[in-house]
SENUVO-253758 format. One line per 5 residues: their letters; for each residue y, z, x of C-alpha. Coordinates in nm, 3 decimals, m for minus. Layout:
N
A = Y,Z,X ~ ...
end
This chain:
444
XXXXX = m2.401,0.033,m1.122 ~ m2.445,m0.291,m0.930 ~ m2.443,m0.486,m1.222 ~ m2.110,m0.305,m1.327 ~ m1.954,m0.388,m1.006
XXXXX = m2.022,m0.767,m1.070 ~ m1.907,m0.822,m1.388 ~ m1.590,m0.588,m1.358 ~ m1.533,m0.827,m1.032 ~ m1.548,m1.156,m1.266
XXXXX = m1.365,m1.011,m1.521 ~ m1.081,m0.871,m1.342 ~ m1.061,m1.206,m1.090 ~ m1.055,m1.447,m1.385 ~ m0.754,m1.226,m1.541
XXXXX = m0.583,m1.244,m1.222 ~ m0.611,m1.614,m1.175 ~ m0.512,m1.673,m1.499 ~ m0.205,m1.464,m1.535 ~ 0.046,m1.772,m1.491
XXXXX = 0.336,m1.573,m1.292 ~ 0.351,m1.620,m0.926 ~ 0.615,m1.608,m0.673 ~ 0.625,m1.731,m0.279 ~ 0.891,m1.494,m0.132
XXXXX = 0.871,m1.342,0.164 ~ 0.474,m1.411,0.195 ~ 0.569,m1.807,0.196 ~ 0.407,m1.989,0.501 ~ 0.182,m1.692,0.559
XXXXX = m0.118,m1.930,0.482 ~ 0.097,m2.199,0.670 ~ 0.041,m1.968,1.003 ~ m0.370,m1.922,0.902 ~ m0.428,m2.282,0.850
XXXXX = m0.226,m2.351,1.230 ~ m0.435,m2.123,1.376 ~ m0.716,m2.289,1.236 ~ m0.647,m2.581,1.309 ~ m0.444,m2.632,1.618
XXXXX = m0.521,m2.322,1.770 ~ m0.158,m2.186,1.802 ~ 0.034,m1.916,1.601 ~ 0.389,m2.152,1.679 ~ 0.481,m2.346,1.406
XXXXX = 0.667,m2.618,1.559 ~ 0.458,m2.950,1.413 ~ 0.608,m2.867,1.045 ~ 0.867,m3.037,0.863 ~ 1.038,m2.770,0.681
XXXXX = 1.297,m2.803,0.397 ~ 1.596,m2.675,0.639 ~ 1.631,m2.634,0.964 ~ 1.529,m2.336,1.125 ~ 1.812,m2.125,1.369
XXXXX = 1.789,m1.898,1.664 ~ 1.864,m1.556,1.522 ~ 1.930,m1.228,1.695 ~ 1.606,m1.073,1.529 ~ 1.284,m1.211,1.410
XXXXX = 1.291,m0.953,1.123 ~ 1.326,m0.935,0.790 ~ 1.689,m1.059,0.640 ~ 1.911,m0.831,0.451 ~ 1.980,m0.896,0.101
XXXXX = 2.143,m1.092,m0.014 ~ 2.041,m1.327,0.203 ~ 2.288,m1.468,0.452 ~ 2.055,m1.730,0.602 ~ 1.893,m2.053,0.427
XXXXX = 1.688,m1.890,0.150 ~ 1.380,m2.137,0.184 ~ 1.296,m2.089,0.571 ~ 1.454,m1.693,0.566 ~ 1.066,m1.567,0.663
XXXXX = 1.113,m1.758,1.009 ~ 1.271,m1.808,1.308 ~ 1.285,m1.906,1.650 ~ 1.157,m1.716,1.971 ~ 1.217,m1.881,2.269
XXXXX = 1.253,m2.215,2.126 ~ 0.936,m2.191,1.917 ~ 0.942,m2.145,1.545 ~ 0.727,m1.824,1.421 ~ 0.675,m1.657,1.117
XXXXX = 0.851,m1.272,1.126 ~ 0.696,m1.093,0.840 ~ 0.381,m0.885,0.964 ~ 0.110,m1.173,1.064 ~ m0.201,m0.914,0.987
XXXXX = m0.231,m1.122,0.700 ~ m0.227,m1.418,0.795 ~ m0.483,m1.348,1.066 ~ m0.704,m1.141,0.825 ~ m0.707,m1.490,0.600
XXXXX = m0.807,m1.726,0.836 ~ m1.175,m1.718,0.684 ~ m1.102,m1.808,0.380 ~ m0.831,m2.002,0.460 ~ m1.067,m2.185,0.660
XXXXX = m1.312,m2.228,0.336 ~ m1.048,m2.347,0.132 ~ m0.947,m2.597,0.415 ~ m1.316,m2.782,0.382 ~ m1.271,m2.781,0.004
XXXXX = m0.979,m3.038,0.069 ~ m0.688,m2.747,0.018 ~ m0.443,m2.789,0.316 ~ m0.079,m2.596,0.336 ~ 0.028,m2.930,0.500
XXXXX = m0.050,m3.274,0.543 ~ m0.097,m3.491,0.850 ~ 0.228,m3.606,0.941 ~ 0.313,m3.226,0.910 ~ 0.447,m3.235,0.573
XXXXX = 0.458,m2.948,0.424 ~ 0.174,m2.921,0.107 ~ 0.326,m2.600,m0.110 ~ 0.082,m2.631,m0.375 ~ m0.162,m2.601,m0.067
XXXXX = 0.019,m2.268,m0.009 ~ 0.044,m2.177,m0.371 ~ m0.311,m2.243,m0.441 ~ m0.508,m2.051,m0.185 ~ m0.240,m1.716,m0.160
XXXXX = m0.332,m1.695,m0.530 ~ m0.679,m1.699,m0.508 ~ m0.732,m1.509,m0.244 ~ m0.505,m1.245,m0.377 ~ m0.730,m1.251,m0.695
XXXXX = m1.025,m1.213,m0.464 ~ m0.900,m0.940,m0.291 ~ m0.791,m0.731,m0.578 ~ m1.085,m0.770,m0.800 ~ m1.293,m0.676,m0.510
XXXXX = m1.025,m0.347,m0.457 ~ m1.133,m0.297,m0.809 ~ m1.463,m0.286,m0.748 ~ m1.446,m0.053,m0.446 ~ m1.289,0.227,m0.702
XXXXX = m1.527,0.164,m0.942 ~ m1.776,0.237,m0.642 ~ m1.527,0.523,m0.502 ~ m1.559,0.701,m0.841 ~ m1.929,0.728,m0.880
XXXXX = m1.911,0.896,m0.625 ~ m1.794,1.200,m0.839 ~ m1.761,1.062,m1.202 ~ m2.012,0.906,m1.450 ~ m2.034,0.529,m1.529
XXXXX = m1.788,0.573,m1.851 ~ m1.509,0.751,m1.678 ~ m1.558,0.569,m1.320 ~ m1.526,0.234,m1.540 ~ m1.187,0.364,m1.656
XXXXX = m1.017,0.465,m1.358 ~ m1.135,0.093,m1.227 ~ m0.975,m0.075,m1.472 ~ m0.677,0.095,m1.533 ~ m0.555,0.052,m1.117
XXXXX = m0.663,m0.323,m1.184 ~ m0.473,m0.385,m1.470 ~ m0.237,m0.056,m1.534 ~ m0.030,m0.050,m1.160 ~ 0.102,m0.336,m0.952
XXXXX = m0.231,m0.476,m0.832 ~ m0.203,m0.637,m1.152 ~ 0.170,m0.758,m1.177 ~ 0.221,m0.803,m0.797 ~ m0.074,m0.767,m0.541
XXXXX = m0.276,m0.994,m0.727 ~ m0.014,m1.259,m0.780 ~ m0.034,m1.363,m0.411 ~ m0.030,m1.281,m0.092 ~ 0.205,m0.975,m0.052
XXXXX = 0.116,m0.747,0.315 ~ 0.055,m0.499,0.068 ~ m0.223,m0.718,m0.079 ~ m0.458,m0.684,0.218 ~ m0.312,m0.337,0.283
XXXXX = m0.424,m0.233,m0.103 ~ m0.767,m0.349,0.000 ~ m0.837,m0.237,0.305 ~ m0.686,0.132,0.204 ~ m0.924,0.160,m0.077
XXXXX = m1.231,0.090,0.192 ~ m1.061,0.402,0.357 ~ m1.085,0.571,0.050 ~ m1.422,0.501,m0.034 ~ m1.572,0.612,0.304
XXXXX = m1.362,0.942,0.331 ~ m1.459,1.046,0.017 ~ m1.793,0.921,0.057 ~ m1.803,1.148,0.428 ~ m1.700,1.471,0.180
XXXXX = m1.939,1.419,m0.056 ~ m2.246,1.288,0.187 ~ m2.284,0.990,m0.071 ~ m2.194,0.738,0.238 ~ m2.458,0.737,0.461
XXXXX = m2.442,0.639,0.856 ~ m2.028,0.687,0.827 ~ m1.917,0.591,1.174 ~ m1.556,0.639,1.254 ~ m1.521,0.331,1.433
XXXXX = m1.513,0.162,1.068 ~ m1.275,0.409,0.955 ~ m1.032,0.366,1.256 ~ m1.066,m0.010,1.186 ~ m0.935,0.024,0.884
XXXXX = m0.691,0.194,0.899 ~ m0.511,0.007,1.226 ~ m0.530,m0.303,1.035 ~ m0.322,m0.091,0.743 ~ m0.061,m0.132,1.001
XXXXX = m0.119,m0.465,1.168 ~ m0.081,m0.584,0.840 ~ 0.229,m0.378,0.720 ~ 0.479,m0.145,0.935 ~ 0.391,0.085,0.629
XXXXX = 0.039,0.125,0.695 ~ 0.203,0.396,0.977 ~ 0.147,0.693,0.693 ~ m0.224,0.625,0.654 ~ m0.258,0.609,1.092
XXXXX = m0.059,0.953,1.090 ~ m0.203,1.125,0.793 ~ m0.535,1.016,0.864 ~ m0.542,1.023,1.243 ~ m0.451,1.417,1.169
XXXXX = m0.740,1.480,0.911 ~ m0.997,1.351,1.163 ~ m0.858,1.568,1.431 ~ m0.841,1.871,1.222 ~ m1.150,1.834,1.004
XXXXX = m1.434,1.604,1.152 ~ m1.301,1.652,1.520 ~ m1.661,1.493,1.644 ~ m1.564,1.189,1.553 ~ m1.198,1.212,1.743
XXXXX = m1.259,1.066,2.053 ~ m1.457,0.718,1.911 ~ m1.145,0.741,1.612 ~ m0.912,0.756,1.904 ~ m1.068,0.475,2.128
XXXXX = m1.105,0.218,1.838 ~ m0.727,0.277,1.709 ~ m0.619,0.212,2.095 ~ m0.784,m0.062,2.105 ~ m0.690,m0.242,1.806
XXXXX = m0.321,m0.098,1.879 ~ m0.334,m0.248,2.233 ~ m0.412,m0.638,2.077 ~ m0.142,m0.548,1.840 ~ 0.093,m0.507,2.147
XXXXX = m0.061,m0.785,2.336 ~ m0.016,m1.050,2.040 ~ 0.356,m0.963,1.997 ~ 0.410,m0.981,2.368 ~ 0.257,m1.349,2.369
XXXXX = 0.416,m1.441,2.026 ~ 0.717,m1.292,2.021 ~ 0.790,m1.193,2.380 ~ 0.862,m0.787,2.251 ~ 0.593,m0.534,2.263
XXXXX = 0.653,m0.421,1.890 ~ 0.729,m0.726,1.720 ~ 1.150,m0.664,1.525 ~ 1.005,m0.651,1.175 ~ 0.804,m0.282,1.284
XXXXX = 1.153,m0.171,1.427 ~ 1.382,m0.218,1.177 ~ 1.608,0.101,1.188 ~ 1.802,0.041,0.858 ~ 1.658,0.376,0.704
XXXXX = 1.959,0.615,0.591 ~ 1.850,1.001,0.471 ~ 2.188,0.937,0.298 ~ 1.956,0.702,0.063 ~ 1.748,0.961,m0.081
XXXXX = 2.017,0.975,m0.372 ~ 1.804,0.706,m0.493 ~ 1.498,0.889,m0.544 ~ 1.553,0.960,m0.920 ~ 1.576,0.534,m0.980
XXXXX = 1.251,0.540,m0.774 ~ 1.081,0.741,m1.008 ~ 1.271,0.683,m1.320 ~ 1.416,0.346,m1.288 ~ 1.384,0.138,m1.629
XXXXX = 1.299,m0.180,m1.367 ~ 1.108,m0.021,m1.054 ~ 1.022,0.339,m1.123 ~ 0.754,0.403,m1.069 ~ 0.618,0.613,m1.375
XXXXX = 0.794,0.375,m1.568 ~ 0.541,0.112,m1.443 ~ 0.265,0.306,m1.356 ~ 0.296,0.603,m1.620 ~ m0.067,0.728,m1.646
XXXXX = 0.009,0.900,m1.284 ~ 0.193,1.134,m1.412 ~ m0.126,1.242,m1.569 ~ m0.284,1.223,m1.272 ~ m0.064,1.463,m1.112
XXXXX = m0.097,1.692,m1.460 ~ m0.485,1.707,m1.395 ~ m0.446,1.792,m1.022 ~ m0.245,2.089,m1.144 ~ m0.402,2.240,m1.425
XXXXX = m0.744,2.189,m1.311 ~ m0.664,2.316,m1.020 ~ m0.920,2.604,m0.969 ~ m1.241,2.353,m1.020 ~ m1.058,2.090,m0.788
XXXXX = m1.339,1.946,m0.511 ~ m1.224,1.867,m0.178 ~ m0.932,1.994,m0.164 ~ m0.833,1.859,0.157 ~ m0.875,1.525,0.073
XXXXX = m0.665,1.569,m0.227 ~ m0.379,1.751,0.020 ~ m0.457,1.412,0.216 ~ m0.382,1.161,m0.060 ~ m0.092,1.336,m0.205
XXXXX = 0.086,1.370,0.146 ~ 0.062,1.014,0.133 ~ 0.189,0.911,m0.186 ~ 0.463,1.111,m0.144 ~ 0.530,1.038,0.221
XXXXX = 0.552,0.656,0.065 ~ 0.797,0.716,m0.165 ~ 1.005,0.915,0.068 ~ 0.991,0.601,0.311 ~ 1.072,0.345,0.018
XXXXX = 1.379,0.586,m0.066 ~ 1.519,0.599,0.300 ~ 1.538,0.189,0.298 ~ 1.867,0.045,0.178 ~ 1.671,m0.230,m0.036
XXXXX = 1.441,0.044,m0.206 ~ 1.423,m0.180,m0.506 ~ 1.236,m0.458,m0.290 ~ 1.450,m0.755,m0.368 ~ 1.339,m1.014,m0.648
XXXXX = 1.010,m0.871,m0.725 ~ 0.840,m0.672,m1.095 ~ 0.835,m0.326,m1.086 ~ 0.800,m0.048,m0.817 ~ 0.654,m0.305,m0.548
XXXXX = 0.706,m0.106,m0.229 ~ 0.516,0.193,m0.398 ~ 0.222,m0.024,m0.430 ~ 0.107,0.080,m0.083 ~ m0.025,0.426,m0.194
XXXXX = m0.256,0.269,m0.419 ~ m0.553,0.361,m0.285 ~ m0.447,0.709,m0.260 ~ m0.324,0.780,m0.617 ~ m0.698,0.602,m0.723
XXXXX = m0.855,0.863,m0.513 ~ m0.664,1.108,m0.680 ~ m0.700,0.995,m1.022 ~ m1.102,1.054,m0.916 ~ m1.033,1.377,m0.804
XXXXX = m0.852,1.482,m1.110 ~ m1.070,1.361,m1.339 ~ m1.377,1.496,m1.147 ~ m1.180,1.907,m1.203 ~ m1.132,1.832,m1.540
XXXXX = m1.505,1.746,m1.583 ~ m1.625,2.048,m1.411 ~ m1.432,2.299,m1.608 ~ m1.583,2.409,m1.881 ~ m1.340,2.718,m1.988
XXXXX = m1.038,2.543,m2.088 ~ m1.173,2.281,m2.333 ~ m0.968,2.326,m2.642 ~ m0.650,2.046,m2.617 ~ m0.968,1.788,m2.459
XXXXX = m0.893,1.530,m2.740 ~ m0.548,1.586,m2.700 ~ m0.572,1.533,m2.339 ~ m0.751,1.213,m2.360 ~ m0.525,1.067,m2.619
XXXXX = m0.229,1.098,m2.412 ~ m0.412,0.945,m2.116 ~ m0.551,0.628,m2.296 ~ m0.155,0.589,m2.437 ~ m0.007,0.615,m2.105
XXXXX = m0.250,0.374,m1.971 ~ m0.194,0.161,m2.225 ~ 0.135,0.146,m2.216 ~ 0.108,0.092,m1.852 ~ m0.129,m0.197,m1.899
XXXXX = 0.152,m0.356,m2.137 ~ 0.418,m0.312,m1.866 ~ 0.247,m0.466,m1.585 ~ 0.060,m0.723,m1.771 ~ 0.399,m0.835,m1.861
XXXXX = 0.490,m0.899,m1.509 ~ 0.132,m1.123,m1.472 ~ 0.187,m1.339,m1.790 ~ 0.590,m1.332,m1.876 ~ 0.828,m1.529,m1.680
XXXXX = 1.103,m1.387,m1.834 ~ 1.065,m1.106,m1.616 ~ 1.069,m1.292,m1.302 ~ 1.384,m1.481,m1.403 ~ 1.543,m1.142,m1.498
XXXXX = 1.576,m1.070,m1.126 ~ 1.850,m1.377,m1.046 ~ 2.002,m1.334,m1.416 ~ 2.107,m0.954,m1.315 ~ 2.159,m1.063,m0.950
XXXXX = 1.963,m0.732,m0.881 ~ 2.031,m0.774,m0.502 ~ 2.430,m0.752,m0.554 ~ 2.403,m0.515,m0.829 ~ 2.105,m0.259,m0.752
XXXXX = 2.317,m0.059,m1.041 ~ 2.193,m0.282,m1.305 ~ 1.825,m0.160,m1.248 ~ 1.917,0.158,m1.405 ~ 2.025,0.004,m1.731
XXXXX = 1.790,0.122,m1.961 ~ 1.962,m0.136,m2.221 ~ 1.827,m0.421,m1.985 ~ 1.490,m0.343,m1.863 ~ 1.283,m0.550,m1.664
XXXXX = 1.002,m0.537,m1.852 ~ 1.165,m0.586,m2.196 ~ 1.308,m0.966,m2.036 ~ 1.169,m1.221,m2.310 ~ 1.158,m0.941,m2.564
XXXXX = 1.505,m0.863,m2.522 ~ 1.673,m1.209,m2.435 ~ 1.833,m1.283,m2.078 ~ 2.182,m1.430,m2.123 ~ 2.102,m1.671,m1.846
XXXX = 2.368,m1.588,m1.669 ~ 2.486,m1.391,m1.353 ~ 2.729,m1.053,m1.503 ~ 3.087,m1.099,m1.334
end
């Protein structure tokens, strides 16, 4: 199994580095903020020369779309006359390590005379987003021999690497759902590892760990703390009080570092309050949109959710499965109550990619039912040949995102942002840009 786990890390890290398309959006100077901290010991990025100046705003939180403010500096602003970065800085902290690695290789995000280096910034988000998701890969390869045999285990592994948006957007570069992808699939791997007994001397300090840095990384990372804070209390309720103890504690530095660096206990970014129920007309493109639904992109989970269901009856740890699926769901509720549910110029269902370490986990679970029923055998090869098509396809659909740029240009051409209506046109898809050609030109 070990030696599994090391080539299916090479493999899947080499793909990643090689797929060409990449992106700095709103993860742009997160890298920028590591290397400071590094380096001159301060999370204020005043010593930079950035392409435009950089104004006082209201809120340090994300912009609405489009954006009203100068597109190139839009991920920061000023707080009390110092210049900070507003998107979640989990991950920037988190990458200070490597960061730090990459720094004594000769890779800076800026020069001397504080010139900014993006190739610097470029260079390391994509590598370390490679890193990060081959090793996620590896940790459900790990997750799923836990229940599964080598064959099957091997499949579920490679089809999250290459079949959901790990491929065509965590691994590109540094998202917050990058480290949050990571660290959730840890999660994963020791709660299913405390069911089964497989993970021995399981302490809930590591599990509370994790999952507070889910949120220090990402406001989203608030469904794993609630879901999972709930499961301990209900089901392993001897491990509560140390559970409890660590998540204050990380949540207290959480408060403490805003307070210092942005002079708020909850930094603006956690509050936003843009979420409408009136939204939730927009589950069906959620689900079903040609250009971000998500079983458009990610199609083999509908199969998933097929095996959960008929195999029902020989389903294992049931709980955890209850767990999982509360989540999944609970994320695409969230995604559909936020007036930018299609997550701006990005490939696919992005803001879904949160949940997956939980639809993994479930994909485990299913597959683990089917294996251990042994009445209803007969439509077996018809089963499997509609899995390996869907995950197929899926592979085609996000590997287009990794190696076309077509599809990264389609977002401007349609001027998604202005016209969220386009990403319903089923004449236009996303994932067809290239194949069908863009006109290369905004519609009026």
């Amino acid at each position: 199994m070990q030696r599994i786990g090391l080539w299916l890390f090479a493999v899947t890290c080499v793909v990643f580095i090689l797929s060409p398309v990449w992106v700095l959006a709103d993860n742009n100077y997160s890298m920028l903020l590591s290397e400071n901290i590094i380096r001159n010991h301060s999370v204020y990025l005043n010593a930079y020369q950035f392409p435009e100046p950089i104004q006082a705003s209201e809120r340090c939180a994300s912009h609405p779309v489009p954006l009203q403010s100068a597109f190139l500096t839009y991920q920061l602003d000023r707080v009390r006359g110092n210049i900070v970065y507003c998107y979640p800085n989990g991950t920037s902290i988190l990458s200070t390590p490597f960061v730090a690695l990459m720094n004594l290789m000769g890779v800076h995000c800026y020069g001397k005379d504080g010139s900014l280096i993006p190739s610097g910034e470029g260079k390391i988000q994509r590598l370390l987003a490679a890193l990060l998701m081959a090793g996620f890969t590896v940790v459900v390869f790990h997750t799923a021999t836990q229940m599964l045999e080598a064959g099957p285990s091997l499949i579920v592994a490679v089809g999250t690497a290459f079949g959901t948006q790990v491929w065509s957007t965590a691994s590109r570069v540094m998202w917050s759902q990058t480290w949050l992808i990571f660290l959730g699939g840890l999660a994963a791997y020791y709660m299913l590892g405390r069911e089964t007994g497989r993970v021995k001397r399981a302490h809930p300090i590591a599990l509370a760990t994790l999952i507070s840095w889910m949120y220090l990384v990402r406001p989203t990372g608030a469904i794993p703390v609630l879901c999972v804070t709930i499961y301990v209390f209900l089901f392993w309720r001897g491990d509560i009080i140390a559970y409890s103890l660590t998540g204050l504690a990380w949540f207290a530095g959480f408060v403490t570092y805003s307070w210092l660096t942005f002079g708020k206990l909850i930094p603006d970014y956690y509050l936003d309050s843009r979420t409408d129920f009136g939204n939730l007309k927009n589950l069906p493109a959620i689900l079903f949109s040609p250009s971000r639904g998500l079983f458009v992109f990610v199609p083999a989970f509908a199969f998933v959710l097929y095996l959960l269901f008929r195999y029902r009856e020989t389903l294992k740890y049931r709980r955890l499965a209850a767990l999982a699926l509360s989540m999944v769901i609970l994320q695409i509720l969230m995604v559909s109550l936020w007036p930018v549910w299609w997550g701006g110029y990005s490939y696919g269902p992005r803001l879904i990619a949160d949940a997956l370490p939980w639809m993994a986990l479930l994909a485990i679970l299913g597959l683990a039912a089917r294996a251990a029923d042994t009445v209803r055998v007969s439509p077996a090869r018809a089963e499997i040949a509609i899995a390996l098509v869907l995950l197929a396809l899926g592979i085609v659909i996000n590997g287009r995102g990794a190696w076309s740029f077509s599809t990264n240009d389609w977002n401007p051409v349609y001027d998604i942002d202005r016209h969220p209506e386009r990403l319903n046109d089923w004449s236009h898809p996303q994932f067809m840009a290239g194949i069908i050609p863009l006109p290369y030109r905004n519609h009026p």
